[in-house]
C-alpha positions in Angstrom: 0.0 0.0 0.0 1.2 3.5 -0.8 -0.2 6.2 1.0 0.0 9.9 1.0 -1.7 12.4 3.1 -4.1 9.5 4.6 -4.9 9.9 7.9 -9.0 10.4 7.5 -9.0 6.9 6.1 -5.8 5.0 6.3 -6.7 3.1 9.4 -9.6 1.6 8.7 -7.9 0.5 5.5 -5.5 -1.2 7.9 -7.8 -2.8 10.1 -9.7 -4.8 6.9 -6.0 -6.1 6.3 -5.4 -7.3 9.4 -8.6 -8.8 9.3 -8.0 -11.3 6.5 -8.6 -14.6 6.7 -5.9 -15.7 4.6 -3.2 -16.6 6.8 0.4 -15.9 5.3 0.5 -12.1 4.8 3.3 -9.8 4.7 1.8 -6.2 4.6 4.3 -3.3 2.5 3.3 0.3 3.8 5.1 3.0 2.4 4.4 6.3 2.9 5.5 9.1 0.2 6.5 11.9 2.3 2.9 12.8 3.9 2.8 16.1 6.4 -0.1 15.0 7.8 -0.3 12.5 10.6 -0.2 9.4 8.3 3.2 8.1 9.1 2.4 8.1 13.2 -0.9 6.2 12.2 1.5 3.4 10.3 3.7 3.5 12.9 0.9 3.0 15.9 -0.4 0.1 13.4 2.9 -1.6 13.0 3.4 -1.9 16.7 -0.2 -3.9 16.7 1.2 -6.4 14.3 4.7 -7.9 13.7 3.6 -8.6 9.9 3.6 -4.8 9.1 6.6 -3.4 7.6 7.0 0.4 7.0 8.8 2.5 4.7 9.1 6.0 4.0 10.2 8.5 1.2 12.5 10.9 2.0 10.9 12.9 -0.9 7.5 12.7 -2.9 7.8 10.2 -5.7 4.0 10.2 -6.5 1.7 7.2 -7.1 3.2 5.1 -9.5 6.9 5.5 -8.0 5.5 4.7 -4.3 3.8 1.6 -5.8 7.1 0.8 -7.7 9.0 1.2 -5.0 6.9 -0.7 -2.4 6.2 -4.1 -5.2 9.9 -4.1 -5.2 10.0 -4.5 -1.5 7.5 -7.3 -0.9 9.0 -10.6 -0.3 6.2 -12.7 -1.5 5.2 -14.8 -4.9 1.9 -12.7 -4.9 0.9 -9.4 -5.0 -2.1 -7.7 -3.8 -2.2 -3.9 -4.4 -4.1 -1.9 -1.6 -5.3 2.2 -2.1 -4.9 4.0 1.3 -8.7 4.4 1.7 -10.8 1.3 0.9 -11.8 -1.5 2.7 -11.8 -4.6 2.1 -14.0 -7.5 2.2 -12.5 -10.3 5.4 -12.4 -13.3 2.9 -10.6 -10.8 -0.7 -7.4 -12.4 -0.4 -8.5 -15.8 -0.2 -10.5 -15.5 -2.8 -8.8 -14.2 -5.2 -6.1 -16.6 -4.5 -8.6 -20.4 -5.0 -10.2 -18.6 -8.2 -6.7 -17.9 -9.4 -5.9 -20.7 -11.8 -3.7 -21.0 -14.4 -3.1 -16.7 -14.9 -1.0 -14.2 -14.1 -3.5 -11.6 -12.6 -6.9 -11.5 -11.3 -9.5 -9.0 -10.0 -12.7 -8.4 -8.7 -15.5 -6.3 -8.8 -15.7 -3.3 -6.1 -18.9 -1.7 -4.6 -18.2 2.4 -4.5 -18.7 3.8 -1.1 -18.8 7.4 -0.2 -17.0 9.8 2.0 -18.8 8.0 5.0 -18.7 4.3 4.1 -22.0 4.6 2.7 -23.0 2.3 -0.5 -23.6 4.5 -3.6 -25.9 2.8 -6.2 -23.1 1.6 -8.4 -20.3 -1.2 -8.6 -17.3 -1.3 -11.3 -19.2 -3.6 -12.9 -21.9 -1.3 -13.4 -19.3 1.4 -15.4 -17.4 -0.5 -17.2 -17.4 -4.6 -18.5 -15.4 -6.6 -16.4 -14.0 -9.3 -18.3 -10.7 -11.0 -18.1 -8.2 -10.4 -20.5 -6.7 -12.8 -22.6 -4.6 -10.4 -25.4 -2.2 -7.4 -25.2 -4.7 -6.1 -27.7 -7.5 -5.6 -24.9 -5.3 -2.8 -23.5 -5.2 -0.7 -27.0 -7.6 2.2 -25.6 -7.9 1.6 -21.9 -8.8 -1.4 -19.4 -11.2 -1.7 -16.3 -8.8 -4.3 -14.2 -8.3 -1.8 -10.9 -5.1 -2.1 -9.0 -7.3 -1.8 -5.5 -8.8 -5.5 -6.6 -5.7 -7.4 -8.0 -3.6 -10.2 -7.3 -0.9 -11.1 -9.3 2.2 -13.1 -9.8 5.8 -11.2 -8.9 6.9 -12.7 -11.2 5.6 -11.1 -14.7 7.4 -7.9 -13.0 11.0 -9.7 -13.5 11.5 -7.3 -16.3 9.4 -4.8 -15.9 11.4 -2.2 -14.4 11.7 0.9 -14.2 7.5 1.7 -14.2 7.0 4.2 -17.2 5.3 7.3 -15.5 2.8 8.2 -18.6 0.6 5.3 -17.6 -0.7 4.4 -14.3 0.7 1.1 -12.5 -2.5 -1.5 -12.4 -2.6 -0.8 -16.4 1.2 -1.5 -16.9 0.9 -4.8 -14.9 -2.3 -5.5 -16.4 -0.7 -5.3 -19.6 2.1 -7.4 -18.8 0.1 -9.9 -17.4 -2.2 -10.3 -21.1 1.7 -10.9 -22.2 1.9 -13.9 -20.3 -1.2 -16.0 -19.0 -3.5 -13.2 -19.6 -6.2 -11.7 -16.6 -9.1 -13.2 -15.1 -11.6 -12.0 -13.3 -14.0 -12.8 -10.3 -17.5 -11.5 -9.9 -17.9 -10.7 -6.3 -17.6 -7.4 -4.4 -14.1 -8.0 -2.5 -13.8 -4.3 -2.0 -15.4 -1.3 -1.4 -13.8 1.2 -3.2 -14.5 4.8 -1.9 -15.1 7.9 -3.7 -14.2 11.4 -2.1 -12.7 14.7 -3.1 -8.8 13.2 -2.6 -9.1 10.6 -4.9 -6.0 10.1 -7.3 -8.1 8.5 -9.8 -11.8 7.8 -9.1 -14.1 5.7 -10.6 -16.0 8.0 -12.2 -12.4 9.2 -13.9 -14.1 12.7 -13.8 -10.0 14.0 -12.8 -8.6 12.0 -15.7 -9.0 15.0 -18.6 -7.1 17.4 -16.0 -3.8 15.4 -16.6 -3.5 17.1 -19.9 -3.3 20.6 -20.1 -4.1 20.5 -24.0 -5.5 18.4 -26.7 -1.4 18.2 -27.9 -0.6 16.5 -24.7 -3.5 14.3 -24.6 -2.5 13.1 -28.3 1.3 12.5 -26.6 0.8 10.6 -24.0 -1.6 8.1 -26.2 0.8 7.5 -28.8 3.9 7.1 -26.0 1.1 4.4 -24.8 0.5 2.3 -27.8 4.4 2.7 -28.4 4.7 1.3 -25.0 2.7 -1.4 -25.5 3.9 -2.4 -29.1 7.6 -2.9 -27.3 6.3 -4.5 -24.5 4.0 -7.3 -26.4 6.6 -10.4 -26.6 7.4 -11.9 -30.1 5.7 -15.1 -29.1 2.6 -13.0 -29.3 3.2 -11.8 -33.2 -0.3 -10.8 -34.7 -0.8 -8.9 -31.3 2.7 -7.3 -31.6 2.4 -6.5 -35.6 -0.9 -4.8 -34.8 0.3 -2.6 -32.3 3.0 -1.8 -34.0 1.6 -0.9 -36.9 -1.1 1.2 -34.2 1.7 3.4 -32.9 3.1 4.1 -36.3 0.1 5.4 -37.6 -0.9 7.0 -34.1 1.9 9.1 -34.5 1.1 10.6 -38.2 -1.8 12.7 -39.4 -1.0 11.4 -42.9 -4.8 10.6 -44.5 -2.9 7.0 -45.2 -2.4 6.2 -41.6 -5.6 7.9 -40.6 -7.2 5.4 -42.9 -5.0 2.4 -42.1 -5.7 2.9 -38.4 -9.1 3.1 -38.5 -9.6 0.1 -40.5 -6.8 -1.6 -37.7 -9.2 -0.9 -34.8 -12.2 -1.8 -37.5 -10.9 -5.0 -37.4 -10.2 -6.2 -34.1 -12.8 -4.1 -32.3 -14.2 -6.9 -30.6 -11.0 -7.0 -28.7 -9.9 -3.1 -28.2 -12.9 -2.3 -26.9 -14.3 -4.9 -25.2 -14.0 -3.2 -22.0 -16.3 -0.4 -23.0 -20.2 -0.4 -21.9 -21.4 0.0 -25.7 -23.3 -1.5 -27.9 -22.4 -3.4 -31.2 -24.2 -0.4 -33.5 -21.6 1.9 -31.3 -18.1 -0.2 -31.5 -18.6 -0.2 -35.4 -18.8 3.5 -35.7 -16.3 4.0 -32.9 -13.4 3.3 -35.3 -14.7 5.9 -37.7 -13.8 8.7 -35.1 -9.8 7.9 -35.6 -9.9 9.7 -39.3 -9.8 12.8 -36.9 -8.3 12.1 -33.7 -6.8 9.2 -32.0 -8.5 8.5 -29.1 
């Protein structure tokens, strides 16, 4: 878990851990330089519990860096990522870990909760398809497999360092697991998944278009995505890795050739790229249309 300016929350986060029933846990806090009175609260937790370790930055590295930095410290064959203000379900871990099978990752669904613990009307499920994902190509224009509900094998990380920093972490390990035994997925709220003004991300990815200060930047960081993801795919993989590439070379041109070769690209393997998308079939069809004029 990485946390940063936490204290409303942090501890009750704590307490679900604590509270698992699975019993082998080693639990990774790191804290990325908070001034509030997030580090005491770790350090009051720790001394509850031997299985605690704590960490601190001497300097703010941000989200992705902290949850670098602390996957790097865990000790254990699996990973489960935590945000600093959920809670989670007593039985999540073990769960995740007998549906687990023959993957790299897996996730849940998550109920969303409020600033007071409160059920809102709407799950994950309910705002984007959960699916598992079984190709590299299912990441093209996004994913719905949340860090907050994830297990995954250490392993797929071997080389995966350093995190790039124009993509947020669950998506990179996501990705990397559809490089190896692909994602699966479990339907059952494991988490409840809290929505409040301090959110980094939240569901409702209302903050997401404030990353970009201009349509210019927007366009950048998508096609140093798609790049990403056209070196990452492994050469085992090779319609998945001639696709992308061919993606990211005509991302990066407003050439009408490539405008028209990318567009019939997603055309074709729609079922795929945006399979995580609540739409229709009517609406993936046209969707690829859009690209003769932007990329995204």
């Amino acid at each position: 878990m990485a946390c940063y300016q936490g204290e409303k929350f942090v501890e009750e986060q704590i307490l679900s851990h604590l509270n698992q029933d699975y019993p082998h846990l080693e639990f990774v806090y790191l804290d990325d330089a908070s001034t509030d009175t997030t580090w005491s609260i770790l350090q009051k937790m720790a001394q509850q519990d031997a299985r605690i370790k704590l960490y601190q930055n001497e300097k703010n590295l941000g989200y992705v860096g902290s949850f670098e930095k602390a996957i790097q410290l865990a000790q254990g064959e699996w990973i489960a990522l935590s945000d600093q203000d959920d809670i989670w379900e007593k039985q999540k871990l073990s769960r995740l870990y007998q549906s687990f099978g023959a993957h790299s990752l897996i996730y849940a669904d998550s109920q969303l909760i409020d600033d007071n613990g409160h059920e809102l009307p709407q799950r994950m499920s309910d705002l984007k398809n959960q699916i598992p994902y079984t190709s590299p190509l299912m990441y093209t224009f996004g994913a719905w497999a949340p860090g907050h509900s994830m297990l995954f094998q250490k392993s797929i990380l071997k080389h995966a360092f350093p995190f790039p920093r124009f993509v947020s972490h669950d998506y990179y390990i996501g990705f990397l697991a559809t490089c190896f035994q692909g994602v699966t997925y479990l339907p059952e709220i494991l988490v409840h998944y809290r929505q409040h003004d301090q959110n980094a991300i939240g569901a409702n990815l209302k903050k997401a278009p404030k990353q970009y200060a201009t349509r210019k930047q927007r366009d950048l960081r998508i096609q140093q995505r798609v790049q990403l993801l056209a070196e990452l795919c492994p050469t085992e993989k090779i319609l998945e890795k001639k696709v992308l590439r061919q993606l990211a070379h005509d991302f990066s041109s407003s050439g009408i050739f490539h405008r028209i070769r990318r567009t019939y690209l997603v055309m074709k393997y729609r079922d795929a790229m945006l399979a995580y998308k609540k739409k229709g079939a009517l609406s993936k069809w046209l969707y690829p249309f859009k690209l003769l004029f932007t990329i995204y």
